[in-house]
C-alpha positions in Angstrom: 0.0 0.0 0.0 1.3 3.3 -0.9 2.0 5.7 2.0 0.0 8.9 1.7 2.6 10.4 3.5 3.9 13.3 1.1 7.3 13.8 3.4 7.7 10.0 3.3 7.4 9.8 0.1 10.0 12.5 -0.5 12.6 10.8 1.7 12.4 7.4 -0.1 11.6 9.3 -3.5 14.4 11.7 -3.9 17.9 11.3 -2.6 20.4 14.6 -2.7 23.5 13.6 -0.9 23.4 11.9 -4.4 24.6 15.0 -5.9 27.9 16.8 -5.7 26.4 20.3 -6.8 26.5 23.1 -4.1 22.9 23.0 -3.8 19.5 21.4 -5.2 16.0 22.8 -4.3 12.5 21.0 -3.7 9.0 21.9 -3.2 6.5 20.3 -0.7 2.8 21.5 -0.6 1.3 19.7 2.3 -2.9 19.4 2.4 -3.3 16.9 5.2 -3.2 17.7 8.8 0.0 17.2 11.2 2.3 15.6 8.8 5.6 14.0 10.1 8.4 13.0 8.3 10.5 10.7 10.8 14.0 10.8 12.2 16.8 10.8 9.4 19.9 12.3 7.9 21.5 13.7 5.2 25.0 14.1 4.4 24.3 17.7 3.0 22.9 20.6 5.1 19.5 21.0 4.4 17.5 24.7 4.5 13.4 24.1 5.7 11.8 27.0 4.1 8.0 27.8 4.8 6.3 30.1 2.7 3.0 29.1 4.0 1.9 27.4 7.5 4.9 26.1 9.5 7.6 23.7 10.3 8.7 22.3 13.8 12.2 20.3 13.4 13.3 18.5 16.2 16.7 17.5 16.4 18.9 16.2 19.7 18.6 18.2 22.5 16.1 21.0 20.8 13.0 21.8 18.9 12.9 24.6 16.4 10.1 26.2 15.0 10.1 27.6 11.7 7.3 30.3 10.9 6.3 32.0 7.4 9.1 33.4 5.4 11.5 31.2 7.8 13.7 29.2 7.5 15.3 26.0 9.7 19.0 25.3 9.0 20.1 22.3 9.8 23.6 20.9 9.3 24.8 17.7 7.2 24.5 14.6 9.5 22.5 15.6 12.3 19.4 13.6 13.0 16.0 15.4 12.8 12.6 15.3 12.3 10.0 17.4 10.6 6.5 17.8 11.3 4.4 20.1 9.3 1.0 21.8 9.5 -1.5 21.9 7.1 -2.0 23.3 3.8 2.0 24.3 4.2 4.4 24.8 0.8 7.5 24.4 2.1 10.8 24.2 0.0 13.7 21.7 1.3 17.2 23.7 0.1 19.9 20.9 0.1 23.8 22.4 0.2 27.2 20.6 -0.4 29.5 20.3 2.6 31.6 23.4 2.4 29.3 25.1 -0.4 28.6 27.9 2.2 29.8 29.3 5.2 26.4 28.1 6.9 26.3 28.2 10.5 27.6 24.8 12.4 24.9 24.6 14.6 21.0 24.2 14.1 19.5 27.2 14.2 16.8 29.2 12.3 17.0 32.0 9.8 14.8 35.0 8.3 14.6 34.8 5.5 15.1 38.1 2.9 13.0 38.3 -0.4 15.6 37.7 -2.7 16.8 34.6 -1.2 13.2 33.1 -1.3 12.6 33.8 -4.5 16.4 32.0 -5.5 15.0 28.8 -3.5 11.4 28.9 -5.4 13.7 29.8 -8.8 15.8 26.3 -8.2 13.2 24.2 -6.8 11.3 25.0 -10.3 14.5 23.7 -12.1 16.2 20.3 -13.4 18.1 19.2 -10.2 21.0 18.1 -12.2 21.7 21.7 -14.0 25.1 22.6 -15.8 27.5 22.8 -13.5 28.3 26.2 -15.8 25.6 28.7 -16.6 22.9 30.9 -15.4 21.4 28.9 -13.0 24.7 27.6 -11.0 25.9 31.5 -10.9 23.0 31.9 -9.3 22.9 29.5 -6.8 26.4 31.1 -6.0 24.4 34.3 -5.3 21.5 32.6 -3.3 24.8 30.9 -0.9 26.1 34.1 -0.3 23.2 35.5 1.0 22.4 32.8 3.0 25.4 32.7 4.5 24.9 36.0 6.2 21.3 35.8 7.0 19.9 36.8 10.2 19.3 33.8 13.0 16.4 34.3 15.0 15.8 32.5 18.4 12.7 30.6 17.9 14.1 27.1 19.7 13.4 25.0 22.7 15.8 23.3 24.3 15.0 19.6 25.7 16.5 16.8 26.9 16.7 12.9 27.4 16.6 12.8 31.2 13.6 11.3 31.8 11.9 13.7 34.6 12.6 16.6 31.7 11.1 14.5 29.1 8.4 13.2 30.8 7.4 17.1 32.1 7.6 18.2 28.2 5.5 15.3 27.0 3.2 16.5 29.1 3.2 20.1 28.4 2.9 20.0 24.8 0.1 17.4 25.0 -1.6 19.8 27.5 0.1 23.2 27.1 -2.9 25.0 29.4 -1.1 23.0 32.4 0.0 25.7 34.8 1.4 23.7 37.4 4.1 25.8 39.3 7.5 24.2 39.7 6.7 22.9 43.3 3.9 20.7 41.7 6.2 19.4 39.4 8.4 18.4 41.8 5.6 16.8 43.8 4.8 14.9 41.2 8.6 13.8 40.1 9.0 12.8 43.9 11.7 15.4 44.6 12.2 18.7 46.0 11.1 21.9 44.0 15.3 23.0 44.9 16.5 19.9 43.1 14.0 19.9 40.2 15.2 23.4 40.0 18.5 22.5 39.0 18.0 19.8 36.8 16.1 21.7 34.2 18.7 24.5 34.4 21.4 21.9 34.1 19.4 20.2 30.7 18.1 22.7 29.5 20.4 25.9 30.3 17.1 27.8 30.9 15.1 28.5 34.2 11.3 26.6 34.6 9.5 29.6 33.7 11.5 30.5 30.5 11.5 26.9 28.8 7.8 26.3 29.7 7.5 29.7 27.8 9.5 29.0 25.0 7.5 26.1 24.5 4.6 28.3 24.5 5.6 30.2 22.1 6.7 27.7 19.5 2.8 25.8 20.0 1.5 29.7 19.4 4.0 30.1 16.4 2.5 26.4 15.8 -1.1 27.4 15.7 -1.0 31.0 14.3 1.2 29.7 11.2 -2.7 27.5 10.7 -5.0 29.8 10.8 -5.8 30.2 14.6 -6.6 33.3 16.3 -4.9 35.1 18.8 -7.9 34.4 21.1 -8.0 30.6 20.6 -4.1 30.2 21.2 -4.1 32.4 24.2 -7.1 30.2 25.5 -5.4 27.1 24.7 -1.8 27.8 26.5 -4.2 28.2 29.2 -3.4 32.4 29.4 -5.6 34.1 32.0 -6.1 36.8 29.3 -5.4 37.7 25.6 -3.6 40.7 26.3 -1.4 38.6 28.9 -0.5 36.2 25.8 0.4 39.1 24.0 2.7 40.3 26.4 4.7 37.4 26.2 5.0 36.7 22.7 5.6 40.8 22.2 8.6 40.4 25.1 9.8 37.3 23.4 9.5 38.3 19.2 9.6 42.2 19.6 6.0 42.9 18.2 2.3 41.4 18.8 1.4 38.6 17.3 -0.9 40.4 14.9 2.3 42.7 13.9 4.7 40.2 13.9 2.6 37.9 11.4 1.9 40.9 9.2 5.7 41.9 8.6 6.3 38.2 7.9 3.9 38.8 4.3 
């Protein structure tokens, strides 16, 4: 039976590290809800742009959320996962080792108009292009620009430990959960001190900030789908809207309605 799976399908369909060219380009439209494509590697770096709806890649030790006119770098050989939302058109930007002075570490990027349009221009063409023309100059053009693109902090840290792991299941399956830290601990069977420590020793972040990074990546989450401000603030459990607003203005630099605006 044929997996309706368009990321799986990609992985198994179309193979870059293949290719020796600096970089090749693919497009993804996504129509189904909450698609995944599992854990995996490539030997190339690989850009996840989204020009509509949003990505969340999870690699070791983090989650990374990539919003509209973002986009998630992640470097050649490191594990990951993607999960989409729906009705997302994403393009996949795969670059030789050593094409680009990319950074060495996952992170995500914004991304300017000119390099969008480069990505849509080479996902559009023959992936095995002259290694001498119009089309590899410009790809020369689109990894210079990329390498000095803006990184933006939209990433939560985790961890393998099982207390931190099992408190973040729990959170993102029930992000309105406000237990305090002192609950927490009650619950993990240790003191609110030691509980304390451990998440600022996993995660390098207090309680308070990673519970609200993972806020804002579900918001990013659910705004990049069509939700409105008043339905995410009620579903991260946000005693008001303009509480919600606060925090993803404090975090992002603008309100949410802003923020998505400059993003078109």
């Amino acid at each position: 039976m044929t997996n309706p799976n368009p990321l799986v399908q990609l992985l198994h369909s179309f193979s870059p590290d293949q290719d020796r060219r600096p970089a090749v380009a693919l497009r993804v439209d996504v129509q189904q809800n909450d698609v995944e494509q599992p854990v995996h590697s490539h030997r190339k770096g690989q850009l996840v742009l989204a020009l509509r709806g949003g990505v969340t890649c999870e690699v070791p030790k983090a989650m990374w959320m990539v919003p509209p006119q973002h986009a998630v770098w992640i470097p050649g050989g490191l594990p990951h996962s993607n999960r989409v939302t729906d009705n997302a058109r994403i393009y996949y930007l795969f670059i030789e080792p050593d094409a680009a002075g990319m950074p060495t570490e996952c992170c995500t990027l914004v991304i300017n108009p000119l390099v969008r349009e480069l990505i849509r221009y080479l996902a559009d063409r023959d992936p095995a292009y002259a290694r001498e023309g119009p089309t590899a100059r410009l790809v020369t053009v689109l990894l210079e620009q990329l390498a000095v693109a803006p990184i933006e902090q939209l990433h939560m840290p985790i961890s393998d430990h099982p207390r931190i792991r099992r408190i973040a299941d729990a959170l993102a399956a029930d992000p309105a959960d406000r237990s305090t830290l002192a609950q927490w601990a009650s619950k993990m069977a240790m003191s609110e001190r030691t509980l304390a420590r451990l998440v600022l020793r996993e995660t390098g972040l207090t309680f308070g900030r990673w519970r609200q990074q993972l806020h804002l990546i579900i918001a990013m989450q659910q705004l990049s789908s069509g939700a409105s401000v008043q339905q995410v603030a009620g579903n991260l459990g946000y005693d008001s809207v303009t509480a919600f607003i606060t925090m993803f203005k404090k975090a992002l630099g603008k309100p949410p309605a802003q923020y998505f605006a400059a993003l078109q």
